[in-house]
N, C-alpha and C positions, 0 to 999 in steps of 0.2 A: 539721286538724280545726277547724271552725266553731269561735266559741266562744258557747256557749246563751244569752249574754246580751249578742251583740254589738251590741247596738242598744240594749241599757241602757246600755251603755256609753258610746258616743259621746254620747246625753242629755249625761250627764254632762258629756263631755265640749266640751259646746255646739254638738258637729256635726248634732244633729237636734233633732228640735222631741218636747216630749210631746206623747203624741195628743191627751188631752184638747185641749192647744192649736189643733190641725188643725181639731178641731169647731169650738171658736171662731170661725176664720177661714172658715169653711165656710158659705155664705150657705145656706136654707129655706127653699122658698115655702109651707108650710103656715100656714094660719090655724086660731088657736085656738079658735073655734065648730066646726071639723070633726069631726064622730063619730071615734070610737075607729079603727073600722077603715080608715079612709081614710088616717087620720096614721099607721098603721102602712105601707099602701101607700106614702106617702109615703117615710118610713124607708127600706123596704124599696129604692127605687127611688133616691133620694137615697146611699146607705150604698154601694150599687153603682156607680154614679157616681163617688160620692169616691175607692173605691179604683181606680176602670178612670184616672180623671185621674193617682189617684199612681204609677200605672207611667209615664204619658207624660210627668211631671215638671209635670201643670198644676195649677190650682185653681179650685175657684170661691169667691174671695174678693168682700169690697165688703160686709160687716155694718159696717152703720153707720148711727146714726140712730134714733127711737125707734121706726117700725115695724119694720125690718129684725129679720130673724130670723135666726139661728145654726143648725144640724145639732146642738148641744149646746142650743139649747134644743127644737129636736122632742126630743129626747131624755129630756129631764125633765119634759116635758108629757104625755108618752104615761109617764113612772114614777108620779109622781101620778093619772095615770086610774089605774094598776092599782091604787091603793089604795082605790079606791073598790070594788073588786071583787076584794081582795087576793089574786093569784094570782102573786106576784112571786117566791116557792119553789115547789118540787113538791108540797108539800102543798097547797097550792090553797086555802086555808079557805075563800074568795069572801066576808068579809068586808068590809063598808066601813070601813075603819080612819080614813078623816076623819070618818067620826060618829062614834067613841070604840068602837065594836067591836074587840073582840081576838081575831083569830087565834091558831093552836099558839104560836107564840112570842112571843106578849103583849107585841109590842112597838107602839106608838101614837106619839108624837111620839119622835124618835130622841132619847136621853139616850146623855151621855157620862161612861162611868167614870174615864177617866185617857186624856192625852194628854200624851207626852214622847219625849224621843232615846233609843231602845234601841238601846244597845249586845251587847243578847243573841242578836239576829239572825245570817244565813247573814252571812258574811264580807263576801260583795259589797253586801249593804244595810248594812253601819253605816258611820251611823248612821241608824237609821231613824225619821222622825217616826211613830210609833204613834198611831192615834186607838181606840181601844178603845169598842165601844158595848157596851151593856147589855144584854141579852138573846139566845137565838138559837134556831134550828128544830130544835135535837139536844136530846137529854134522854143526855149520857153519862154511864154509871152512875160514872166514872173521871176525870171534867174537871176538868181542871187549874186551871180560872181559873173553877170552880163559883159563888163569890160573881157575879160578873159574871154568868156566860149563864142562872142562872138565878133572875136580880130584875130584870127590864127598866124597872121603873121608878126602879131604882138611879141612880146618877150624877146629871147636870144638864145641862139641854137648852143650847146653844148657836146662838146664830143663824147660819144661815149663811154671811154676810157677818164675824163676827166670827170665824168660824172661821178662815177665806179668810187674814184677818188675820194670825192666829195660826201659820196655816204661813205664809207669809211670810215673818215675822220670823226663822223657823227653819230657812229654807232662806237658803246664803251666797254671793249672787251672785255673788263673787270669785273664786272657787275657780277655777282653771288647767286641771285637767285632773283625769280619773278618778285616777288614783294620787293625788292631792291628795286626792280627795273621800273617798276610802277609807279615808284614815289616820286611824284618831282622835288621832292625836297633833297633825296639819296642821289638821284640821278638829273645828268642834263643834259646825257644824248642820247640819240634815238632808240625807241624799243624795236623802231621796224620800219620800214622803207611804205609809203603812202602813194600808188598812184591815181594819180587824180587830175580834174580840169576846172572847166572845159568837160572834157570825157577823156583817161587816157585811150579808148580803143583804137582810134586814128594812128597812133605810136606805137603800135604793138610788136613790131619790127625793130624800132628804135630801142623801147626797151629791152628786146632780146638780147640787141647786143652790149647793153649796159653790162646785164648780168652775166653774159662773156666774159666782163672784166672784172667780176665782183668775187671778192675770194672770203667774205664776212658772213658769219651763221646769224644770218638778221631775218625775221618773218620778213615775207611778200604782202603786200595789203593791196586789193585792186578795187578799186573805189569809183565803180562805174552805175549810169544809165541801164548795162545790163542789154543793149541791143544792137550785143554783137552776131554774127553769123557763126553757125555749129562748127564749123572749121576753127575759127577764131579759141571759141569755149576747147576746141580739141587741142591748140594750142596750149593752152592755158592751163591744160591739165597737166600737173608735176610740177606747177612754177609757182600758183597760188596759194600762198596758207590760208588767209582769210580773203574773201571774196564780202567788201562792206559798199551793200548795193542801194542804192537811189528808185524804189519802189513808188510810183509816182501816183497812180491810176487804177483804179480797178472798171476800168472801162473804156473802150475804143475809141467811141465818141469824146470824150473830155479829152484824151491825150492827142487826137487829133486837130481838138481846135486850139489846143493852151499850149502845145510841145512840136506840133507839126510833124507828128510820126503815127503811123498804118499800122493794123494789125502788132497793136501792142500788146496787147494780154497776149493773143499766141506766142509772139518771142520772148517776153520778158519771164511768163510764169517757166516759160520749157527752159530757160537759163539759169534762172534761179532752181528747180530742180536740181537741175545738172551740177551745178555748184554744188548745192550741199554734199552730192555725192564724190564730187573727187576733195572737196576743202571742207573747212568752217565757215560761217555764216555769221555774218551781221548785218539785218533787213533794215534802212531808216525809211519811215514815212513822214512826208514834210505835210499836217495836216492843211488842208487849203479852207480860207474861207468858202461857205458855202457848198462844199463839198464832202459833205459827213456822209449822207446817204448815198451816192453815186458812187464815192472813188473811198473813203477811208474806211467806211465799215466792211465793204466788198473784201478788200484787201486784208483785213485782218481777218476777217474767214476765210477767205483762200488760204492763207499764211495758215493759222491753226488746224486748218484740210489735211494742207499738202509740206509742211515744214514745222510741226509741233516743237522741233527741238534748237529752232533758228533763235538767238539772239536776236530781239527788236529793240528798235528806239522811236518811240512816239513822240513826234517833234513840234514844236510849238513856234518858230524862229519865223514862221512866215510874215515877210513884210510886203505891198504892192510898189514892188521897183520893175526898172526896165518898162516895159511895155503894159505892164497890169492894169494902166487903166484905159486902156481899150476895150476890155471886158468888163461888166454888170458883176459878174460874181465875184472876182477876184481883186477889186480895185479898192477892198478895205482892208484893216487888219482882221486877224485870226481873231475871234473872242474866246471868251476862256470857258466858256460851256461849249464851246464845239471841240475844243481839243480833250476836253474831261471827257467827254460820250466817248470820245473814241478812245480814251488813256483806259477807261472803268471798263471799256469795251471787250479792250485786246486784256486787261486783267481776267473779267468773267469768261474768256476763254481758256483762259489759263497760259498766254502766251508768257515767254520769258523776257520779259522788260528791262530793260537798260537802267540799273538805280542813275 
């Protein structure tokens, strides 16, 4: 049997490069006067390129010099247009977020709540450097980390060259091998860079140009809602190792009245597809009281359908904070036979469980 995150692993283990890195080395002929849609062609045409060379083991390497351009900077020059015209989630506001316009998730220059080594993460990421932004596209009645997603002008902006910095120093070049990196007893800084909120999707420009300034073979981990715009996810392709997603619902109705977001199975399942196809996968579902048959059994069939080989975490953490008691279903704790049906569940399917 494969194992779901054989390719995070060797990162680790210094036998491969992070992608982000690939961009780097990945020479662009686009010039930055070029309209929107042309530097998407460009992408488009470059992105397919890069990956047809990494079957044949080539590159097109040689960024160097102060014209020379990178596939990692098309990359963050086409995230920055879309914020002129903010359509970087599914809600699309169309926003110009560099004039100080705010979109659903009021987020404007990305501010940072807390960035540190969590240890609370899935096994195979601790320790993971968390960078936690401020704001996000969900309104859940039930959010855990409420203070955060919803005050986007919480925390404090960091540049992105000091950021760059800051994982650096957190990541421990030394380290021998994945078993080293894993242990927190051998190890005490980062295995890999966490974005996360809030939602990072809002930032996805910001973090481009973090990783403009990041020159460390660290995994990428994007640690999202999942409902971003296909543009976005086309972004996203070459920069992600792991993609460890926030699977919420297995149905329109409940994510609309509990999260305040439309047509969520269409976007989320076609994202999560997409994912596994350009990265690794790590699925979490946060069992909800009173929603075994609606949203968590759906979900684990969908998952065993359509992602047999995805990494899950069947989660039990649910408490009724923030707004949960405004709602009948959700305003108690999780009992421990609701989250067994669904742990035995996603077992008798055979999915791959999180020990």
């Amino acid at each position: 049997m494969t194992d779901p995150l054989e390719r995070y692993y060797r990162i680790l283990d210094g036998k491969e490069r992070a992608r982000y890195m690939s961009l780097q080395a990945t020479r662009s002929d686009f010039r930055p006067e070029q309209r929107e849609e042309d530097l998407w062609s460009t992408h488009e045409r470059e992105i397919r390129e890069m990956w047809a060379r990494s079957q044949s083991g080539e590159e097109k390497t040689g960024v160097s010099g102060m014209e020379a351009r990178s596939l990692l900077d098309l990359k963050s020059e086409l995230a920055h247009r879309m914020l002129g015209h903010c359509d970087i989630c599914e809600w699309k506001c169309g926003v110009d977020r560099t004039s100080g316009m705010k979109g659903r998730c009021g987020v404007l220059d990305a501010r940072i709540s807390s960035e540190f080594l969590h240890y609370g993460e899935e096994p195979p990421l601790i320790p993971s450097h968390t960078i936690f932004f401020s704001g996000c596209n969900f309104r859940c009645a039930f959010c855990q980390n409420y203070d955060i997603s919803t005050n986007p002008s919480g925390g404090s902006h960091i540049s992105p060259k000091r950021l760059a910095e800051m994982i650096t120093r957190r990541f421990d070049v030394t380290a021998g091998s994945a078993a080293q990196a894993l242990s927190t007893y051998n190890r005490a800084k980062a295995a890999n860079v966490n974005w996360v909120g809030g939602d990072p999707t809002p930032n996805l420009a910001y973090i481009m140009d973090v990783l403009r300034h990041l020159r460390t073979n660290i995994p990428q981990i994007w640690n999202s809602n999942m409902y971003m715009a296909e543009r976005s996810m086309d972004l996203l392709d070459g920069i992600v190792d792991v993609y460890l997603t926030d699977f919420k619902y297995g149905n329109d109705i409940c994510a609309e009245r509990l999260s305040g977001v439309t047509e969520y199975m269409r976007i989320v399942t076609r994202n999560h597809e997409r994912a596994t196809r350009d990265s690794e996968l790590i699925v979490r579902h946060l069992v909800l009281p009173s929603h075994v048959d609606c949203c968590s059994i759906p979900v684990m069939d969908w998952l065993a359908e359509h992602l047999p080989n995805a990494l899950v975490n069947v989660m039990d953490q649910y408490r009724p904070l923030h707004r949960a008691f405004e709602h009948d279903d959700v305003c108690r704790d999780l009992k421990r036979e609701e989250y067994l049906e669904v742990k035995n569940h996603a077992e008798d399917l055979g999915l791959h469980l999180v020990d």
